[in-house]
C-alpha positions in Angstrom: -69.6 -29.6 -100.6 -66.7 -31.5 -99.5 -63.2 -29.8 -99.3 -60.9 -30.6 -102.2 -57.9 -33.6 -101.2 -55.1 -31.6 -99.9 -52.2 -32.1 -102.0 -48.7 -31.2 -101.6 -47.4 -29.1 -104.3 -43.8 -30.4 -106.6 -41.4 -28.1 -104.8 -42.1 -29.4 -101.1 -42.3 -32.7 -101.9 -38.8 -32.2 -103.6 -37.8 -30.6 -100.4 -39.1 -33.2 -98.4 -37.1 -35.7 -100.2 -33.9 -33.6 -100.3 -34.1 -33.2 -96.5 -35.7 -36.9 -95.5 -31.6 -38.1 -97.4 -29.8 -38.5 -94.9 -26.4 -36.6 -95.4 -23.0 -37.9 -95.3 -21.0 -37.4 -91.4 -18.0 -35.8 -91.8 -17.5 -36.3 -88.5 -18.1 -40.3 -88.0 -16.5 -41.8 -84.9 -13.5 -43.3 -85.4 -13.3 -46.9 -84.5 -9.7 -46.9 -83.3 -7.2 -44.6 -82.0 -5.2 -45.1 -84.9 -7.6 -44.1 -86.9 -8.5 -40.7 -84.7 -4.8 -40.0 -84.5 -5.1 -40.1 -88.3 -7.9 -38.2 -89.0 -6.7 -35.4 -85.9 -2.9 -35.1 -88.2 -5.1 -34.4 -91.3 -7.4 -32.2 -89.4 -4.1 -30.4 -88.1 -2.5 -30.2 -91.6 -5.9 -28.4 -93.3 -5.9 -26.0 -90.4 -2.3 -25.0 -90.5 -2.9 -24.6 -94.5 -6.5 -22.6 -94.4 -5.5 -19.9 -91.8 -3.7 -17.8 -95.0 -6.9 -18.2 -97.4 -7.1 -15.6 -100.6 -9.5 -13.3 -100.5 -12.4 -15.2 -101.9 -11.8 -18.0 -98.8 -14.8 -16.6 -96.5 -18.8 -16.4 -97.6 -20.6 -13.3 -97.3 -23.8 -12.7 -95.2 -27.0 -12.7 -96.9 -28.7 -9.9 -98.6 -29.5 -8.0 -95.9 -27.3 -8.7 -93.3 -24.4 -6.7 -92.0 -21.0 -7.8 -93.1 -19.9 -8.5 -89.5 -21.4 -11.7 -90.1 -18.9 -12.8 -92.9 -17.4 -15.8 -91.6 -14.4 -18.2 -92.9 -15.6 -21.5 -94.4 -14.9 -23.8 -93.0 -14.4 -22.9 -89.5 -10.8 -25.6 -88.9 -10.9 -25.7 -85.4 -14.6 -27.1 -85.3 -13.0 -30.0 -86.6 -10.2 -29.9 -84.4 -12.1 -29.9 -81.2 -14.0 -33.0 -82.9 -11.2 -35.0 -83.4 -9.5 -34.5 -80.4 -12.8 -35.3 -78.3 -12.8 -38.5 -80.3 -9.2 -39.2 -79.8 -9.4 -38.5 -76.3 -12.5 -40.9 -75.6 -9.7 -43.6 -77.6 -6.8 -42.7 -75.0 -9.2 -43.1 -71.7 -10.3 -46.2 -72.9 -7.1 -47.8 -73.1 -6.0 -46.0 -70.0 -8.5 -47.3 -68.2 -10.3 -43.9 -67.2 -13.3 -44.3 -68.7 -15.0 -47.3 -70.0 -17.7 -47.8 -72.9 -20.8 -47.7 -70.3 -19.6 -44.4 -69.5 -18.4 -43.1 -72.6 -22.5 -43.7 -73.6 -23.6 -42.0 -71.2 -22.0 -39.0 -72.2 -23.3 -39.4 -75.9 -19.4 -39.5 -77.4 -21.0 -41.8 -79.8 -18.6 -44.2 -80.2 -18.8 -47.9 -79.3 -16.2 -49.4 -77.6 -15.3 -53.2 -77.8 -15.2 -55.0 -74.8 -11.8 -55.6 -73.2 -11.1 -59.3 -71.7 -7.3 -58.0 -70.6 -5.5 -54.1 -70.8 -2.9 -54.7 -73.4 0.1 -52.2 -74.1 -0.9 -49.7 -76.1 2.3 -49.7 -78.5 0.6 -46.6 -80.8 1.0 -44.0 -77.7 4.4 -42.5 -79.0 3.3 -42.5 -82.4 0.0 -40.8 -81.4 2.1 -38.4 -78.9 3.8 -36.8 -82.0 0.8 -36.0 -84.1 -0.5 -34.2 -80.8 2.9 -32.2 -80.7 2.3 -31.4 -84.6 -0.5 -29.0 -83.1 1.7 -27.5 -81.0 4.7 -26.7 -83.5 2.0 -26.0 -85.8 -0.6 -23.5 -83.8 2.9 -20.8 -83.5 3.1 -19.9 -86.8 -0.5 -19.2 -87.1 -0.8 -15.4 -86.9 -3.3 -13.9 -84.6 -3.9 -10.8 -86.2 -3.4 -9.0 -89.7 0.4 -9.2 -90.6 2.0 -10.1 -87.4 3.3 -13.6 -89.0 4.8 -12.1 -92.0 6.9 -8.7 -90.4 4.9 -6.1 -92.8 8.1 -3.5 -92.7 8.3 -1.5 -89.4 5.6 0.3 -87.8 6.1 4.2 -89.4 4.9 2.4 -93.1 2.1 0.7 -91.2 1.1 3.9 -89.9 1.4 5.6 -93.3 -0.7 2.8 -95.3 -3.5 2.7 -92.7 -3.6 7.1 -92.8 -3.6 6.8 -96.8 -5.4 4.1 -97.4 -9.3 4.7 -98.2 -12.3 3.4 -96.0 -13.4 1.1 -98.6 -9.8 -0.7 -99.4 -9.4 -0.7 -95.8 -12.5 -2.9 -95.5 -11.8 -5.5 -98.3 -8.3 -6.0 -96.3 -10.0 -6.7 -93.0 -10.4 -10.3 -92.6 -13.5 -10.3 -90.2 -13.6 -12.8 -87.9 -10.6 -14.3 -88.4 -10.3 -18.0 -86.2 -7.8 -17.8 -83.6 -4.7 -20.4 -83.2 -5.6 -23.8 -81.6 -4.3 -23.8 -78.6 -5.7 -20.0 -77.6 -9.4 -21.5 -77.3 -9.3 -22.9 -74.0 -11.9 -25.8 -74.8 -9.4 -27.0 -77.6 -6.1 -26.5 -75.2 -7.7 -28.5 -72.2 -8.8 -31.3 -74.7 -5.7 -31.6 -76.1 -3.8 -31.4 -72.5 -5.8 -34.3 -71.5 -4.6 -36.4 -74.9 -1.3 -35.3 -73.9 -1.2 -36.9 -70.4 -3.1 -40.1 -71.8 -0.2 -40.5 -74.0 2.5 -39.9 -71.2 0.7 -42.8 -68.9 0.1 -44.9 -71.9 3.7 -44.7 -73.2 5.0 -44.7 -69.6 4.7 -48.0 -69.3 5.6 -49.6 -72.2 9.2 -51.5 -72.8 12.3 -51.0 -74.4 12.8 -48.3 -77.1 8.6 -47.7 -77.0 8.9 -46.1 -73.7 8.4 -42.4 -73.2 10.8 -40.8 -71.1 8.5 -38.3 -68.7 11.2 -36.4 -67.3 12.7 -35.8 -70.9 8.8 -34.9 -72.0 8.9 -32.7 -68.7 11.6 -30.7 -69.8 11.0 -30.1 -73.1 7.7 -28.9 -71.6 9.2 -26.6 -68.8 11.6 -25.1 -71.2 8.4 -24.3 -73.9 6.6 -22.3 -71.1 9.9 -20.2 -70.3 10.3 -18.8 -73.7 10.1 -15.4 -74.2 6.5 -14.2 -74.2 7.5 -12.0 -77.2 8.8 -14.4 -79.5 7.3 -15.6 -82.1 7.9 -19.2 -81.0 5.9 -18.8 -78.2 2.8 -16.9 -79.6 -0.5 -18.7 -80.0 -1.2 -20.1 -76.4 2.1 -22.4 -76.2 3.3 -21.5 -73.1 -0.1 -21.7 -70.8 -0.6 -25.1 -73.0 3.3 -26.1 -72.3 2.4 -25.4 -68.3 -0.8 -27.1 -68.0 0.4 -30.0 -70.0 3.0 -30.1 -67.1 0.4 -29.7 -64.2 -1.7 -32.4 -65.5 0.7 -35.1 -66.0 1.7 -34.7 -62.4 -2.0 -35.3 -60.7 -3.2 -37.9 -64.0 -2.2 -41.3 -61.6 -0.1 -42.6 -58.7 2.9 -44.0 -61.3 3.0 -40.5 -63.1 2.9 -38.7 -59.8 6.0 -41.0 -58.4 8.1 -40.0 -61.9 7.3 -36.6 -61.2 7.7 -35.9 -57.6 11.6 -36.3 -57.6 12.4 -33.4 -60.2 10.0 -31.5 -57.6 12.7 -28.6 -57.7 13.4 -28.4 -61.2 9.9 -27.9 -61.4 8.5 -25.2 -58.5 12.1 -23.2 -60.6 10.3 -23.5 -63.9 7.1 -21.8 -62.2 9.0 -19.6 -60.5 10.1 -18.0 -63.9 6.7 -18.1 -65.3 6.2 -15.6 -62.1 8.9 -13.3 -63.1 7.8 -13.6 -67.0 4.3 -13.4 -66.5 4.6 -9.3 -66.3 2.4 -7.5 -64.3 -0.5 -7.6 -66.9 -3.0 -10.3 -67.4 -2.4 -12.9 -64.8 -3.5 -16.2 -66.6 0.1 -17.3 -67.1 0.5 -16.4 -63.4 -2.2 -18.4 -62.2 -1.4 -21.0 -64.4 2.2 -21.1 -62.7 0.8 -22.0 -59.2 -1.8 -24.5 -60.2 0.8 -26.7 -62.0 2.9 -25.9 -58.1 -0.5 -27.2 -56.7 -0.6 -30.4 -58.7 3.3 -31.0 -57.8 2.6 -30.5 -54.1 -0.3 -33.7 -54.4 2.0 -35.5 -56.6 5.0 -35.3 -53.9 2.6 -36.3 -51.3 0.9 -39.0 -53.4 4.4 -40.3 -54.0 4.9 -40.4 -50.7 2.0 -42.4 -49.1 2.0 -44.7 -51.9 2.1 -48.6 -51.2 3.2 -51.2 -52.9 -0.2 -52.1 -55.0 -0.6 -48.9 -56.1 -2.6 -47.4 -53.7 -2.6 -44.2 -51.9 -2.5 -44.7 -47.8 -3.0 -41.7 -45.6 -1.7 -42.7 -42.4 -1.2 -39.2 -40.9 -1.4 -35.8 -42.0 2.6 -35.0 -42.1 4.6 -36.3 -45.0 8.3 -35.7 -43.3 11.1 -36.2 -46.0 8.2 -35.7 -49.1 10.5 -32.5 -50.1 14.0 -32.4 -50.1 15.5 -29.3 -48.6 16.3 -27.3 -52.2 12.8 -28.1 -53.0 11.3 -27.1 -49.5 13.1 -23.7 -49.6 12.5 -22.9 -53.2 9.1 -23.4 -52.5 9.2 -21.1 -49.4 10.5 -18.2 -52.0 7.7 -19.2 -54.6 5.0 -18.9 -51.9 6.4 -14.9 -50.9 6.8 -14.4 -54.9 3.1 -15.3 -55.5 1.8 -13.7 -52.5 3.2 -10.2 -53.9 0.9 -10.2 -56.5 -1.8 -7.9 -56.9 -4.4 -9.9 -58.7 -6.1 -12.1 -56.6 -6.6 -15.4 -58.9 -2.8 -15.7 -58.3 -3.0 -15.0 -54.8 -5.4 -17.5 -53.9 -3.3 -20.4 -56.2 -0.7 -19.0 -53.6 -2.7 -20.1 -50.8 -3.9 -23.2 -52.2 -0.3 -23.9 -53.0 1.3 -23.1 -49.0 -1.5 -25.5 -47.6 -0.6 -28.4 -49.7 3.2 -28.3 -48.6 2.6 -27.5 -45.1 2.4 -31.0 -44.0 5.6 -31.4 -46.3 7.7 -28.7 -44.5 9.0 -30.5 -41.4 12.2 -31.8 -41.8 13.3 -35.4 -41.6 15.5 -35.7 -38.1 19.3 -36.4 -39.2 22.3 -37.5 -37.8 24.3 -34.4 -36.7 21.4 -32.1 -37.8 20.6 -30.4 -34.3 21.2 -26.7 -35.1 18.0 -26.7 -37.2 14.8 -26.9 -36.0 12.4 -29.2 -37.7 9.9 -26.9 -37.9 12.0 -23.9 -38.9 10.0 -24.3 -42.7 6.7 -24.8 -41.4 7.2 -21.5 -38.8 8.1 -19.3 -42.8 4.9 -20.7 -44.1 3.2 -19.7 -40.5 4.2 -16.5 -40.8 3.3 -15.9 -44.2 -0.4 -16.9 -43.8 -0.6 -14.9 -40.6 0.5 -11.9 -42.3 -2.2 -12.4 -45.4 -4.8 -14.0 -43.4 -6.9 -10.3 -43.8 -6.3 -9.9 -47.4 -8.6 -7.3 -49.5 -10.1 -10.3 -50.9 -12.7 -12.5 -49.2 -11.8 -15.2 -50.9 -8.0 -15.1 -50.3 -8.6 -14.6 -46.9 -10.5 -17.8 -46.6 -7.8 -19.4 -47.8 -5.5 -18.1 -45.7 -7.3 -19.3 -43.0 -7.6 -22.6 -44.0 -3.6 -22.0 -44.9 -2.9 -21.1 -41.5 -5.4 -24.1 -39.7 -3.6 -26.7 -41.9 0.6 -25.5 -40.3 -0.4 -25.7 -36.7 -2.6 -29.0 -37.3 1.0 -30.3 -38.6 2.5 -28.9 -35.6 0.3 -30.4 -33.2 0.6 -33.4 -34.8 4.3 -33.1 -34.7 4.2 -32.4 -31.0 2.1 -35.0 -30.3 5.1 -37.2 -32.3 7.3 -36.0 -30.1 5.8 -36.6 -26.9 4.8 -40.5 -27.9 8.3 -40.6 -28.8 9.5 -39.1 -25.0 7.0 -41.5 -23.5 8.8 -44.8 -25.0 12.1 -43.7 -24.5 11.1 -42.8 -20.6 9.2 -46.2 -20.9 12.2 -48.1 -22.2 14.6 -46.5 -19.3 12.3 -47.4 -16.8 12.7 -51.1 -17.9 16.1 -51.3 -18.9 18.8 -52.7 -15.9 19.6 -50.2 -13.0 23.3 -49.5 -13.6 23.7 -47.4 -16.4 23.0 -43.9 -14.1 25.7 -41.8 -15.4 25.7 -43.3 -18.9 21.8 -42.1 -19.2 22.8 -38.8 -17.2 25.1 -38.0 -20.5 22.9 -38.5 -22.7 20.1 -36.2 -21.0 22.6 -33.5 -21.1 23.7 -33.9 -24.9 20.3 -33.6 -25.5 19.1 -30.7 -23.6 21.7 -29.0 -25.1 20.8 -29.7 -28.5 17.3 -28.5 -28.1 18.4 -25.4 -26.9 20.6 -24.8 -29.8 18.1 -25.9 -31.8 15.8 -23.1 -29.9 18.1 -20.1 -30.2 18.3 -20.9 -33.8 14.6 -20.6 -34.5 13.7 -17.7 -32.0 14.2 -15.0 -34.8 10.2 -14.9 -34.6 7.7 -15.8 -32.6 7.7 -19.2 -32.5 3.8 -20.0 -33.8 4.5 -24.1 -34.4 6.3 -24.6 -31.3 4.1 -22.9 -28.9 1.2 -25.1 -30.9 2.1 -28.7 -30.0 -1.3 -29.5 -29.2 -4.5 -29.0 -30.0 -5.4 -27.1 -27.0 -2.2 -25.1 -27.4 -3.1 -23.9 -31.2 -6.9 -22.5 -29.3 -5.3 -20.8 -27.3 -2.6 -19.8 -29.0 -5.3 -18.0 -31.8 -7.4 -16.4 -28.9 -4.7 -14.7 -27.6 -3.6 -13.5 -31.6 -6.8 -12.1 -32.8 -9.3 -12.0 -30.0 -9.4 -8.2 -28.9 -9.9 -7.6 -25.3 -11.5 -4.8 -24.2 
């Protein structure tokens, strides 16, 4: 006999119907950057307000289930990471670093219109202080029970927990309670980047509109030297304060050419953020010399820059890229660094002393001859051949590639030197027989001056001028760590 007609019963169908609805987005694309800057202040406002819920604020597990799994509905900074994806994808596409091609490609989901001429972007300072809300906001959030409100001192504390019982103990614990914004790193480094889109954008606008970098600098270098105690300065401020300051250096060429002449207000800020680091966990540390790093490309960027815009590397020295403060107070910040024991920060340290390498050799002055030029480069020389067999494999390395980088810009500046001899030479030989003693003089005066400028810089072994070529930089490392037997 044939089988009966399959039939669905009433309560699937219903569920079928229920789930074939579709549901509303609470998380729609935004079709402006207005409108993501609004939506990203809201989002901002309910997190600030649902991080002190009552008690009835989170959903228990299901029957069955342990209550670990309570969880706090809903989870704010889900949304937050949301709309600052959104807003971000709204900032690079007025900045120019990404277009709509790309941006669907990676599935942001929003369409962006096409763009006949880049416009100002007049909303940037607007947009730049709903971004700080987060930051003013994401402080007072606490991060654990009672260490926003004070709670009396810590003998009471002590006292409740003892006397309290297990299960009124349990109903206090707020399981799983969401950290501040700015301590999840995927939030921090979205935000960062909105940050720096706002600096270029508003950068370049006129008048009254325009943001003042070095004023947003400050504010920023003085946020991530607060006291690591305060209660200012708790929920991830300070590594967000720094990293907002390492970005805007490296984001462009214009940014990098704002940047690069505060260069020593700027290697003092991570200086500090060494010393007030402590000697515990080191991501504020290694924070410290990436945002060095990024000012060391920006000083050079700012250096080879032409006229259009463009970055021209001509050579591998940058003479003059630091000014002398700046050149010796990063000189102290590479021996600080170096000194500590967790290698994340020594390798930044590394990183950091073969970026300015190139930088170290001093611009030739009138009435400067007591100084050797390379008296900087020969401290940074040093340092990497004393380091260049840390414990660390990886530290090493970049020690090595430290130590390669100083005596390729010595050999270059040798080679400077002689090109230079061989003109002059060539311009004596053609200029009018005559002038014997007058050229005789001159010989002397300089003679002297190099040997002044030689007993000045003989306190150690003189690495960079020894390797003013490179044949003399081979042989110079055979005859320091090749063992002969």
């Amino acid at each position: 006999s044939p089988l009966p007609p399959c039939t669905t019963p009433p309560q699937l169908r219903a569920n079928n119907t229920i789930m074939s609805t579709p549901l509303p987005n609470e998380h729609a694309p935004p079709s402006s950057a207005e409108e993501a800057a609004a939506l990203l202040g809201a989002a901002i406002s309910f997190d600030a307000s649902s991080h002190s819920p009552p008690d009835d604020g989170h959903e228990n597990p299901p029957s069955g289930m342990h209550s670990i799994f309570t969880v706090q509905s809903p989870v704010p900074n889900a949304t937050l990471f949301v709309r600052l994806c959104n807003l971000r994808a709204w900032l690079g596409f007025h900045a120019g670093v990404r277009d709509g091609e790309d941006a669907v490609k990676n599935n942001i989901g929003i369409s962006f219109p096409i763009r006949q001429q880049t416009e100002p972007f007049t909303a940037a300072r607007s947009i730049l202080a709903v971004l700080m809300k987060l930051l003013e906001v994401t402080s007072t959030i606490p991060i654990g029970e009672g260490s926003n409100n004070g709670g009396g001192d810590l003998a009471s504390k002590i006292v409740d927990k003892t006397l309290a019982s297990p299960k009124t103990t349990k109903n206090k614990q707020n399981q799983h309670r969401p950290l501040p914004p700015l301590l999840s790193t995927p939030i921090r480094n979205v935000w960062v980047e909105c940050i720096s889109l706002c600096i270029a954008l508003g950068s370049t606008l006129p008048g009254n509109q325009r943001t003042d970098v070095y004023m947003f600098l400050s504010k920023m270098m003085e946020i991530s030297n607060w006291n690591p105690r305060s209660k200012m300065a708790a929920g991830g401020v300070r590594l967000a304060a720094l990293q907002v300051v390492e970005r805007v250096c490296v984001l462009n060429t214009d940014l990098a050419k704002r940047a690069a002449p505060y260069a020593w207000e700027i290697l003092q800020c991570c200086h500090k953020g060494l010393l007030s680091g402590g000697a515990g966990e080191p991501s504020h540390r290694a924070a410290c010399v990436k945002a060095a790093c990024s000012l060391a490309i920006a000083c050079r960027m700012a250096t080879k820059c032409v006229p259009n815009g463009d970055v021209k590397e001509d050579s591998f020295t940058s003479p003059g890229a630091l000014e002398e403060r700046a050149a010796l107070e990063a000189i102290k910040f590479i021996k600080r660094a170096t000194s500590d024991k967790y290698p994340e920060v020594r390798l930044g340290a590394a990183m950091f002393a073969g970026l300015v390498a190139p930088m170290l050799i001093r611009a030739a002055t009138v009435g400067d001859g007591a100084t050797s030029p390379l008296a900087w480069l020969e401290d940074v020389t040093q340092v990497a051949l004393k380091n260049v067999d840390d414990e660390s494999a990886g530290v090493a390395t970049a020690w090595a590639c430290t130590l390669a980088r100083c005596l390729c810009a010595s050999s270059e500046y040798g080679k400077s030197v002689r090109d230079a001899q061989s003109e002059d030479q060539a311009s004596k030989h053609s200029a009018d027989v005559g002038d014997e003693d007058f050229v005789t003089d001159n010989s002397n005066l300089d003679f002297a001056g190099k040997f002044k400028a030689f007993s000045e810089s003989r306190r150690a072994a003189a690495a960079t001028s020894i390797c003013s070529s490179e044949l003399a930089s081979v042989r110079y490392l055979v005859a320091q760590f090749l063992k002969c037997e």
